[in-house]
Backbone as CSV, one residue per row, in Angstrom:
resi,resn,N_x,N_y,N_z,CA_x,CA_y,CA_z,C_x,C_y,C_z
1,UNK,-169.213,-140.173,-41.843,-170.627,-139.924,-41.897,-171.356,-141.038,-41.155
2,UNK,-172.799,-141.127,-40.930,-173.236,-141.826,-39.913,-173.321,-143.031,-40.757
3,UNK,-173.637,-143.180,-41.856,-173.015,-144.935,-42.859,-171.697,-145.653,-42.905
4,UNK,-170.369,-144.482,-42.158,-169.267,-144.804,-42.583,-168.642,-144.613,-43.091
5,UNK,-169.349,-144.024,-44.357,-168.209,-143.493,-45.336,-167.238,-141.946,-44.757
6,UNK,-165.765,-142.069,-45.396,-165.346,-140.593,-44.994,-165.178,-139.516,-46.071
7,UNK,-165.505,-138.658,-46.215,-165.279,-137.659,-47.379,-164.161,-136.219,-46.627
8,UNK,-162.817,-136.597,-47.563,-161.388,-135.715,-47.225,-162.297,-134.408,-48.006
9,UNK,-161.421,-133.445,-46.826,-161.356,-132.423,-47.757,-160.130,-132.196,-47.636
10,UNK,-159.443,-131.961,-49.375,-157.728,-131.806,-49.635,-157.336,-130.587,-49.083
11,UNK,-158.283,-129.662,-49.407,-158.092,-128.305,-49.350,-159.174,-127.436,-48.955
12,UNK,-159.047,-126.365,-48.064,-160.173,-125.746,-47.451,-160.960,-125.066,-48.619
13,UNK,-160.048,-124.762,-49.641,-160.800,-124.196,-51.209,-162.034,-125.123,-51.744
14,UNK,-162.189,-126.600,-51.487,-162.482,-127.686,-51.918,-163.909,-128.410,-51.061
15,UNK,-164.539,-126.967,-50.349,-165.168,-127.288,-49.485,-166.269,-125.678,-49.498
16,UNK,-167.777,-126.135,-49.834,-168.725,-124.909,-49.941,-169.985,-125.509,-49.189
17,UNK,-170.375,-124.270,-48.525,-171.680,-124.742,-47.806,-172.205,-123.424,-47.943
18,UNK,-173.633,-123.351,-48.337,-174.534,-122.001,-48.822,-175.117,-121.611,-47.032
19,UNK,-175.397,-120.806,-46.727,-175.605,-120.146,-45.230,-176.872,-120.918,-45.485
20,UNK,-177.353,-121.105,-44.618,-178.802,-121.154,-44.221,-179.377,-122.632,-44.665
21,UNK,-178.287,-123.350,-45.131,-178.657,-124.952,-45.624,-178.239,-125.948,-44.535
22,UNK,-178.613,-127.280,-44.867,-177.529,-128.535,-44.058,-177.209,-128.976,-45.593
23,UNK,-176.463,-128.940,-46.649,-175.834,-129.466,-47.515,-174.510,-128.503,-47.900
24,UNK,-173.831,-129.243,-47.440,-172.076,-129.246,-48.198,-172.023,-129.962,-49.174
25,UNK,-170.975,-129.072,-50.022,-170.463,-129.898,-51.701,-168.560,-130.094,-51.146
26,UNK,-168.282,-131.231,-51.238,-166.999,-131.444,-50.901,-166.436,-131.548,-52.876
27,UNK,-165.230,-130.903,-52.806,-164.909,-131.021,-54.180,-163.337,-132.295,-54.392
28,UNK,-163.501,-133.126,-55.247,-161.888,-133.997,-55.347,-161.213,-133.098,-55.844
29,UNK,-159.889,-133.620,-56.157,-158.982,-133.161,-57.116,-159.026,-133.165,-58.381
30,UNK,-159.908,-134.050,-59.122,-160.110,-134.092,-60.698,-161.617,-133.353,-60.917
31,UNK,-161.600,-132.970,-59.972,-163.025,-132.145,-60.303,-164.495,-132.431,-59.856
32,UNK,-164.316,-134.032,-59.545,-165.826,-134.610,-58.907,-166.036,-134.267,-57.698
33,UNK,-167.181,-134.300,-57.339,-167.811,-133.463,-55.697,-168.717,-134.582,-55.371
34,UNK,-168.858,-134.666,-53.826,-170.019,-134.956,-52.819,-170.608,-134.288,-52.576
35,UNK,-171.935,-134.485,-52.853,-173.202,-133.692,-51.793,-173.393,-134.669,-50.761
36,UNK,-173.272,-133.808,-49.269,-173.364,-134.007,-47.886,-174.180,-133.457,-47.302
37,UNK,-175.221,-134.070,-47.141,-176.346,-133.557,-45.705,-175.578,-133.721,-44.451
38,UNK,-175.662,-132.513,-44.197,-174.895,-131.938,-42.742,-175.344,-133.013,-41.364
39,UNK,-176.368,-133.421,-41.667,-177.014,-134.035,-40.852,-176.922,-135.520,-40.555
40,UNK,-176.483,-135.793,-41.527,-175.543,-137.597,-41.479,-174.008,-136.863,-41.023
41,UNK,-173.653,-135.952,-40.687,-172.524,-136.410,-39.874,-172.192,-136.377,-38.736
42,UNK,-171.485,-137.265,-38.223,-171.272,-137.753,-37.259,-169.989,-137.083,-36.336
43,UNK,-168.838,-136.865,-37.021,-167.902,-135.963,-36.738,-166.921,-135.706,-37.751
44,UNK,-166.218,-134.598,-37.072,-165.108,-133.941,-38.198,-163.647,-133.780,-37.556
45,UNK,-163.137,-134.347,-38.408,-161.583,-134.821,-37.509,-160.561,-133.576,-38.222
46,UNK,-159.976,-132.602,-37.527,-159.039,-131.660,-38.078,-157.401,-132.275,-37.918
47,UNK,-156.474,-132.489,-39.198,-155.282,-133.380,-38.918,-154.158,-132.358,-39.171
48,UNK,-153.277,-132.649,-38.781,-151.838,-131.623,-39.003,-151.980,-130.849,-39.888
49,UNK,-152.424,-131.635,-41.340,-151.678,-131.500,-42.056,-153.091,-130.011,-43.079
50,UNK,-153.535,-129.897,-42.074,-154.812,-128.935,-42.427,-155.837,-129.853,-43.679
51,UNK,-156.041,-131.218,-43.629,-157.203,-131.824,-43.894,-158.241,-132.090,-43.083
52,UNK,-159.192,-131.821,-43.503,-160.554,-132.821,-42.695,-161.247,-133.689,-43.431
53,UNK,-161.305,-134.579,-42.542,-162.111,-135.533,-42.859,-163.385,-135.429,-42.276
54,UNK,-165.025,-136.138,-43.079,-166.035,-136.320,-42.217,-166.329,-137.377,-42.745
């Protein structure tokens, strides 16, 4: 994100964005989520292993 920080997504399940917004909810594995304004990011890296990071 444009501060630096990176937020994984584990799983493409683990990842919701409502049409017509700039906010994504990234979800962890124990259940806690990020809210992401689309707009602090900077880029999105796609890796082998079907994670992304932003």
């Amino acid at each position: 994100m444009a501060d630096g920080r990176i937020a994984s997504v584990e799983h493409p399940d683990f990842i919701a964005h409502a049409p017509g917004t700039r906010t994504t909810c990234v979800y962890e594995t124990d259940g806690a989520f990020h809210l992401i304004d689309l707009l602090r990011v900077s880029e999105r890296e796609v890796r082998r292993n079907d994670t992304v990071a932003m």
